[in-house]
C-alpha positions in Angstrom: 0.0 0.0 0.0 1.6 3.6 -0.7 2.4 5.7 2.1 0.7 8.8 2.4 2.9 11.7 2.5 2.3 12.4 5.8 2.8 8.7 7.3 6.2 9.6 5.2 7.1 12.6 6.9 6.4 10.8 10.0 8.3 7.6 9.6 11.5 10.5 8.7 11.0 11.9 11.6 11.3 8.1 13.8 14.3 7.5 11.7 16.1 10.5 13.3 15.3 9.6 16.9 19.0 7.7 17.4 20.7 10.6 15.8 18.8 12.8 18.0 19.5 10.4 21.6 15.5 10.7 22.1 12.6 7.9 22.3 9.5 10.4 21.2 8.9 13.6 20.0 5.9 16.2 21.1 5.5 18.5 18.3 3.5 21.4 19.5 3.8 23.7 16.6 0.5 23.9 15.0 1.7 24.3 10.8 3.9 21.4 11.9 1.3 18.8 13.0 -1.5 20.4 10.1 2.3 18.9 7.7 2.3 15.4 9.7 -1.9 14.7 10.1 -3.4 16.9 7.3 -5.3 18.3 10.3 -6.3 21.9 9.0 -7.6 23.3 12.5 -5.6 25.9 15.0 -5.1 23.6 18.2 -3.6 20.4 18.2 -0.5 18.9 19.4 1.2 15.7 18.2 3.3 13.2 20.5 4.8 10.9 18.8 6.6 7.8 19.7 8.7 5.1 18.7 5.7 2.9 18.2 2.4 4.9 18.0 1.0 8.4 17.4 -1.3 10.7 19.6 -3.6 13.6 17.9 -4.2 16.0 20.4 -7.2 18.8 19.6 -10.0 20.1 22.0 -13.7 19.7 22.0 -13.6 22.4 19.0 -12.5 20.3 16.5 -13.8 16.4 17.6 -15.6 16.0 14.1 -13.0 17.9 11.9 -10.1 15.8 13.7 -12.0 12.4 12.5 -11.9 13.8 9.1 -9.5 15.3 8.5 -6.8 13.1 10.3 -6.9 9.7 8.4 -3.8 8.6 9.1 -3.3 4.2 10.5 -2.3 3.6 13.6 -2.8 7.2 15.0 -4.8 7.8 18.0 -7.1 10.7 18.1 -7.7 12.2 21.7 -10.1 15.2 22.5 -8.7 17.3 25.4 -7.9 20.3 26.9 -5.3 19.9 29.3 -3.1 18.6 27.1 0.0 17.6 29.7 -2.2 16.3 32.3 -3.8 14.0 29.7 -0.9 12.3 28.3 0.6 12.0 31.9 -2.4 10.0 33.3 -3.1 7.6 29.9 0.6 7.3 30.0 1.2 8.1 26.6 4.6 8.0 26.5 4.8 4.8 28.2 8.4 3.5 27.5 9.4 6.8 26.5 12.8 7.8 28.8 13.8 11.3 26.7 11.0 13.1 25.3 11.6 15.6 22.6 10.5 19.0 22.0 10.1 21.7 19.6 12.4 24.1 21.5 11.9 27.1 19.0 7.6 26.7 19.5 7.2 25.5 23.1 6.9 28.3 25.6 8.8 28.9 28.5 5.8 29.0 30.7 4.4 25.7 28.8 8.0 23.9 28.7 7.6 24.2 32.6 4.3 22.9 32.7 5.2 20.3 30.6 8.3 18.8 32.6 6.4 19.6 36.2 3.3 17.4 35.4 5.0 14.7 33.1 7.2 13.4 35.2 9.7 10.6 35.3 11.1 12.0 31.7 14.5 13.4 30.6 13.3 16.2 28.3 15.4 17.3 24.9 15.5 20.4 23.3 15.5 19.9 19.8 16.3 22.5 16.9 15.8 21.8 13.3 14.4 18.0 13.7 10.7 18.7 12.2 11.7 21.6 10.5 14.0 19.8 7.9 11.0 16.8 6.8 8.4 20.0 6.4 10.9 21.7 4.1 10.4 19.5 0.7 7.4 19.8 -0.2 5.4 17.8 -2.7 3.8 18.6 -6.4 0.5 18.4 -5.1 1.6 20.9 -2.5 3.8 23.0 -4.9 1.0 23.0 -6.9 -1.8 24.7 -4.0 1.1 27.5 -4.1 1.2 27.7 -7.8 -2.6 28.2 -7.0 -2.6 30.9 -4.8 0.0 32.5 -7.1 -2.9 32.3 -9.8 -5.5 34.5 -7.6 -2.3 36.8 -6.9 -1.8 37.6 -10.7 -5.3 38.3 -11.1 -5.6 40.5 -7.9 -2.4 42.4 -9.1 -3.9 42.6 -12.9 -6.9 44.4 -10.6 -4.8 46.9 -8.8 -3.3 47.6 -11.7 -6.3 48.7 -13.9 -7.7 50.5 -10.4 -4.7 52.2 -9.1 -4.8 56.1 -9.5 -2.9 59.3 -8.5 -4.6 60.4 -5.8 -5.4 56.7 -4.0 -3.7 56.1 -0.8 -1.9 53.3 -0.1 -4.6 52.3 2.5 -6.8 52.3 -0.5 -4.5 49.9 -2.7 -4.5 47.6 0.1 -8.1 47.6 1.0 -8.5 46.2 -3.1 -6.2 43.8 -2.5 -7.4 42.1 0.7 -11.2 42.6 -1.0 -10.3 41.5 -4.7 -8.2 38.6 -3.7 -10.8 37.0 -0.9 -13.7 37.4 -3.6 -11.3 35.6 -6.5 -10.9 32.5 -3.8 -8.5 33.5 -1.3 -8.8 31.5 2.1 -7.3 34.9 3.5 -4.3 37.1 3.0 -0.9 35.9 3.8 0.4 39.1 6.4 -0.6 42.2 6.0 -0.6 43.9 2.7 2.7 46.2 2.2 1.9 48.8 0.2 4.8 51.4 0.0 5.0 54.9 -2.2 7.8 57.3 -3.4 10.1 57.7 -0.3 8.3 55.2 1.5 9.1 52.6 -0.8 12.7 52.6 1.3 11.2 50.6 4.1 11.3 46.8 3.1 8.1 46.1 5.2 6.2 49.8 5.0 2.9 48.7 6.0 0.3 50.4 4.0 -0.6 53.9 5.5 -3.2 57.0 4.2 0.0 58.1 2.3 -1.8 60.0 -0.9 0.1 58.4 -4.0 1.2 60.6 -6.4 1.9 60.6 -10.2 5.5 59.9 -11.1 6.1 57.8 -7.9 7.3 53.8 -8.1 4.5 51.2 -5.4 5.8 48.7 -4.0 3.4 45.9 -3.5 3.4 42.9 -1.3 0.8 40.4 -0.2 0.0 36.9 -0.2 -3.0 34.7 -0.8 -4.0 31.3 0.6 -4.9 28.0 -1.2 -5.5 24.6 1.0 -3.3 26.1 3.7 -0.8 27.2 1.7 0.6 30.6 1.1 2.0 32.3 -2.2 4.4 35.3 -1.3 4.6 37.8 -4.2 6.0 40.9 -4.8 5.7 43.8 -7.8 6.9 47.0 -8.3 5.1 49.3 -10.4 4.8 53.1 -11.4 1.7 55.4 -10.8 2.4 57.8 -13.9 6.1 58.3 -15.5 8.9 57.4 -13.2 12.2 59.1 -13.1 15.1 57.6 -15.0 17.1 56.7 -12.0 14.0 54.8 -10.2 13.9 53.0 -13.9 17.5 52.4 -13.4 17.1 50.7 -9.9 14.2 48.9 -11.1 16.3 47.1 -13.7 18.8 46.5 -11.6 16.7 44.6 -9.0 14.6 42.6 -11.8 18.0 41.4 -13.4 19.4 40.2 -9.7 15.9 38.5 -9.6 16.4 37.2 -12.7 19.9 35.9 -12.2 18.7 33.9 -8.9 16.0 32.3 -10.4 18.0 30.9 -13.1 20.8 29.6 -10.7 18.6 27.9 -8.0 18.2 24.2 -7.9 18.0 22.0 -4.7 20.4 20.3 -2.6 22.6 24.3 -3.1 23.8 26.2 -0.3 22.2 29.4 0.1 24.7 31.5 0.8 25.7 30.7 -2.7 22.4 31.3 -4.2 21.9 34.9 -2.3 25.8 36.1 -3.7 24.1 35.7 -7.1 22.0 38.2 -6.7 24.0 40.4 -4.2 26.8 40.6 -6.3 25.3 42.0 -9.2 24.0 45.0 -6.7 27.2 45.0 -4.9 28.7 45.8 -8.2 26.7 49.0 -9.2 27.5 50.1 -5.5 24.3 49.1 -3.7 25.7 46.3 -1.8 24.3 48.7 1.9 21.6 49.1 0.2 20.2 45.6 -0.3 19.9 44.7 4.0 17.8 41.6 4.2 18.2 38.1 2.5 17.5 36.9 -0.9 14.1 35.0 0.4 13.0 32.1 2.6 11.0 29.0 2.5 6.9 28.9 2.3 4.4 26.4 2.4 2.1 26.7 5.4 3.9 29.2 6.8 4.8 32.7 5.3 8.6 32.1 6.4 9.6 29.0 6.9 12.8 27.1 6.3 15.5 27.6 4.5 16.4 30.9 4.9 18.4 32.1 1.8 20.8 34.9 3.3 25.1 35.3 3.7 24.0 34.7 7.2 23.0 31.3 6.9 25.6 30.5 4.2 26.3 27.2 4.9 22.3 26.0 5.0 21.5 23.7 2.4 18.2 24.6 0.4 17.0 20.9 -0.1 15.6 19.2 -3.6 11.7 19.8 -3.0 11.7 23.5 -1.1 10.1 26.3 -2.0 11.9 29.6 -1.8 11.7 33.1 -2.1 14.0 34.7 -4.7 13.4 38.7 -3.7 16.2 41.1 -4.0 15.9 44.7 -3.3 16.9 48.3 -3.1 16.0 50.8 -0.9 17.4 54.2 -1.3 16.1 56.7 1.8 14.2 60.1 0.9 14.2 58.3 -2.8 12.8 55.7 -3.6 12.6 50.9 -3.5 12.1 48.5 -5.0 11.6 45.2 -4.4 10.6 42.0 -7.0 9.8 38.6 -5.1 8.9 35.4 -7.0 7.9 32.1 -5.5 10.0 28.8 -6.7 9.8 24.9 -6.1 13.1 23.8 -6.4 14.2 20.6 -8.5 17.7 18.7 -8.8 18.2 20.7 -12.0 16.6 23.9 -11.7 13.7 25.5 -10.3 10.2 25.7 -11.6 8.6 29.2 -11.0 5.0 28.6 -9.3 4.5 32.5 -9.6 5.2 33.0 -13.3 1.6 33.7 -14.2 2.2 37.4 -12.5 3.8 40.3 -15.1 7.3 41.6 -13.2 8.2 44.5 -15.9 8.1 47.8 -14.9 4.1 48.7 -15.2 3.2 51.9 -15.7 -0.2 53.0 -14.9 -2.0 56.6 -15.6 
């Protein structure tokens, strides 16, 4: 019988246990377990052992939990107090050091967690669940490539809206509207919407800024699909832009450019981002390029890898979908910023947000 891909996923993460010096695993990040069940709801907690799952959700979700999580030999419990529960049915019965997601548990639950479970050695653990998460399939590749679609035709809508005289609050308010009506599940962060001068802040939340003719827009947003996120980026002009902001827009849409056709899997990132931050170190706005060349997505806005010089040594593995989006931002001038969403393959990458127009727009 073929595996599912989340009995998959799990059965990776068993395989690690011995590596790791652990005999379960508690996964308490909620994206995590909705990777590992299929569970699509926002409380449940997985605690998994070397021989047998446990689903943990509340009273919320009882019927959504028995459909949605079909997976053999897990158990499916309805409870509240989680740490109490699996204390007194002994779920990890023969389990001597228990796991945890360090980087999602708490403080205050941590505590909780080792004061009422007791007779446990407990394990920190970094990285574990966040390395099976990262490949993702063609089917899930594919729910990107989806929400990519109802971006491109929200973006071909602000486009033929936009005016002089809008404010960015306006731009965004089409955006979150347009894209829920074309079949969003709900935006992926807020909307970044940045004008003129403003366009020099890398995440300038939209604000009643008037825009005015002549002046690049930065636009950001997301849109769902089956619980997963497309992350796109555009930069267009409201009326004729200046021959410098064309200048910087070519020079960001070549780096883009550049990084696309150089990613593949199983590449270090580090390598990956120098191919675009070279070509704007090289015009002399190396300063002015301050974040990394993207991240990973899938459930999550940002998850793993994340492509920057500061994680140089991180591979980007066969199967992970990246962000490739270089930028410049030049204060009391102008940005600009071009993002585009790709599933990476041995050989290349395949771009799941290609249906979306990245030339310099200009609208009247």
């Amino acid at each position: 019988m073929t595996q599912t891909i989340q009995e998959y996923r799990i059965n990776q993460l068993r395989s690690g246990f011995d590596q790791r010096k652990i005999d379960a695993l508690i996964i308490t990040h909620v994206p995590h377990v909705a990777y590992l069940t299929g569970f699509s709801g926002s409380s449940a907690m997985l605690v998994l052992t070397r021989s047998a799952a446990h689903f943990l959700t509340d009273g919320r979700y009882t019927e959504q939990a028995r459909q949605e999580v079909r997976l053999p030999n897990v158990d499916i419990h309805i409870e509240r107090e989680w740490w109490k529960y699996v204390h007194e049915k002994k779920l990890l019965e023969g389990s001597s050091i228990v796991g945890f997601e360090a980087s999602h548990t708490s403080v205050a639950s941590a505590e909780s967690m080792k004061k009422i479970i007791t007779g446990r050695s407990w394990q920190a653990i970094v990285g574990m669940v966040e390395a099976v998460v990262m490949v993702k399939t063609r089917e899930e590749a594919n729910f990107i490539r989806e929400a990519a679609g109802i971006a491109a035709k929200t973006y071909d809508h602000v486009l033929r809206t936009t005016k002089a005289g809008m404010t960015e609050n306006d731009v965004a308010a089409e955006v979150a509207y347009i894209s829920k009506k074309l079949g969003s599940e709900s935006e992926g962060f807020e909307t970044i919407v940045a004008s003129g001068v403003r366009g020099a802040l890398p995440h300038g939340r939209s604000t009643n800024k008037v825009i005015r003719s002549g002046e690049l827009v930065t636009l950001d947003f997301g849109c769902r699909v089956q619980g997963f996120y497309s992350d796109v980026t555009r930069t267009f002009a409201v009326g004729e832009p200046s021959l410098f902001d064309r200048a910087i827009f070519d020079l960001v849409l070549r780096a883009n450019e550049a990084a696309i056709l150089a990613a593949k899997g199983g590449m270090k990132v580090g390598v990956l981002d120098a191919v675009a931050r070279d070509i704007i170190k090289e015009v002399g706005y190396g300063e002015e390029f301050a974040h990394g060349l993207g991240h990973g997505l899938g459930r999550e806005v940002h998850e793993k890898p994340s492509i920057s010089y500061r994680f140089a040594d991180e591979i980007a593995h066969v199967g992970a979908v990246i962000t490739i989006e270089p930028g410049v931002y030049l204060p009391e001038r102008c940005g600009v910023r071009v993002e585009d969403d790709v599933w990476l393959t041995e050989t290349g990458c395949e771009v799941l947000t290609e249906a979306i127009p990245k030339q310099l727009i200009i609208v009247e």
